[in-house]
C-alpha positions as CSV (number, residue, x, y, z in Angstrom):
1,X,112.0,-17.0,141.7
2,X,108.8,-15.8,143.4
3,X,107.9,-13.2,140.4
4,X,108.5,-16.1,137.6
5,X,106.3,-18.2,140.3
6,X,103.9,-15.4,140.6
7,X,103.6,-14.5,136.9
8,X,103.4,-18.1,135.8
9,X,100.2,-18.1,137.6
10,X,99.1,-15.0,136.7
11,X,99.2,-15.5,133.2
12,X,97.7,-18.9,133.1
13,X,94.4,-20.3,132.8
14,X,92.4,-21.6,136.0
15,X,93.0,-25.3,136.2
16,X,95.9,-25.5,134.1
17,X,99.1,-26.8,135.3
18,X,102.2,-25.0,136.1
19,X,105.6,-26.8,136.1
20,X,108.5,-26.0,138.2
21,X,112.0,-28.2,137.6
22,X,115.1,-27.3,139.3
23,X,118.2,-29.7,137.6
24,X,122.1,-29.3,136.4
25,X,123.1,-29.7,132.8
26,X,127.2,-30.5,132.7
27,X,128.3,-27.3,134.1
28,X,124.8,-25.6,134.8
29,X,122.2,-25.4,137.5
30,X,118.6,-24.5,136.0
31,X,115.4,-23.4,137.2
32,X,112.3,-23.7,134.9
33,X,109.1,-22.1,135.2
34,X,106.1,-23.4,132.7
35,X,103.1,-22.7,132.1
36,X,100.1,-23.4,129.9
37,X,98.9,-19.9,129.9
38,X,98.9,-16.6,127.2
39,X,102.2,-17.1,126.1
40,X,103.9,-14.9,123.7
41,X,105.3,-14.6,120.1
42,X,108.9,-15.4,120.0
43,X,110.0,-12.5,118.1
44,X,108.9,-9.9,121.6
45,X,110.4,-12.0,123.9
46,X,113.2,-9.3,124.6
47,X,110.4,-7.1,124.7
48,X,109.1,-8.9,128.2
49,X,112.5,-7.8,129.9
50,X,112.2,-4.3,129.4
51,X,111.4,-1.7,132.2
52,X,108.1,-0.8,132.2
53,X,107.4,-2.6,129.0
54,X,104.8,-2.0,126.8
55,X,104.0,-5.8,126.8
56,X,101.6,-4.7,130.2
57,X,99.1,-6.8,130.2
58,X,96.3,-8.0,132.7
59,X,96.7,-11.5,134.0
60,X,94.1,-13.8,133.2
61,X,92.1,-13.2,136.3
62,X,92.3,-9.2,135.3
63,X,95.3,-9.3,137.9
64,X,97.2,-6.2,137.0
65,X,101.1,-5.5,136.4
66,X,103.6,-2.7,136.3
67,X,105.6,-4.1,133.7
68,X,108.6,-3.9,135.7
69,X,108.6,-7.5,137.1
70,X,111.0,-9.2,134.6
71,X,112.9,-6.6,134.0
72,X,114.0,-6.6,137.9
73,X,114.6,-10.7,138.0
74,X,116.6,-10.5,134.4
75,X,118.9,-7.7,136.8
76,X,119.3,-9.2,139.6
77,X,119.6,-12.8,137.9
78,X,122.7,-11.0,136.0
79,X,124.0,-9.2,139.3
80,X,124.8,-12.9,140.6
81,X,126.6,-14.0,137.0
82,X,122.9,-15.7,136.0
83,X,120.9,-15.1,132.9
84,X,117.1,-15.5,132.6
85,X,115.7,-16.4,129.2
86,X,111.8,-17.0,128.2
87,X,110.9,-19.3,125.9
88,X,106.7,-19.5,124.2
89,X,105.6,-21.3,121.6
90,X,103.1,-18.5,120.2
91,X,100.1,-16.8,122.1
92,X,97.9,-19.1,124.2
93,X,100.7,-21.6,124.0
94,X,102.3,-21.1,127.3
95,X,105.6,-19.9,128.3
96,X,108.8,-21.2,129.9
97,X,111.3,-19.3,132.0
98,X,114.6,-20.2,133.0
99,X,117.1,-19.5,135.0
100,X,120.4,-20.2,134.4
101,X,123.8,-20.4,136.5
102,X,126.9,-21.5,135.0
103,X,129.9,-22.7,136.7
């Protein structure tokens, strides 16, 4: 939870907002990340997960990143019967990540 913590701000715009929500859904806990920040195009998001992925890029702040980040929380996420999905409505449209545990 810290990295999507972490990389929500990272990857966002000073002053902007980031959203956390923890709820259940019928037979679900989720954990939301958001943020109003570079976002992505849909069509890479499986991309982000990858080790080392050639997504790399410099946080807003010129923070840098290994590329290895997501690609550790989708793991262990799956490890505990979880899955992580990401969710952005284009480039500079923010992103959502979300945790999810099913009972």
């Amino acid at each position: 939870m810290v990295n999507l913590i972490d990389n929500a701000l990272k990857f966002s715009y000073s002053n902007s907002q980031v959203h956390i929500r923890i709820y259940s859904e019928k037979t679900e806990l989720i954990f939301t990340v958001s943020d109003n920040g570079i976002g992505f195009e849909q069509k890479d998001c499986e991309l982000l997960f990858e080790k080392f992925t050639k997504m790399n890029k410099v946080g807003t702040s010129n923070e840098p990143t290994m590329g290895i980040g997501l690609y550790l929380c989708r793991k262990t996420i799956e490890k505990h019967h979880g899955k992580l999905i990401a969710k952005s409505d284009g480039k500079n449209k923010g992103a959502t990540f979300s945790v999810i545990f099913s009972s």
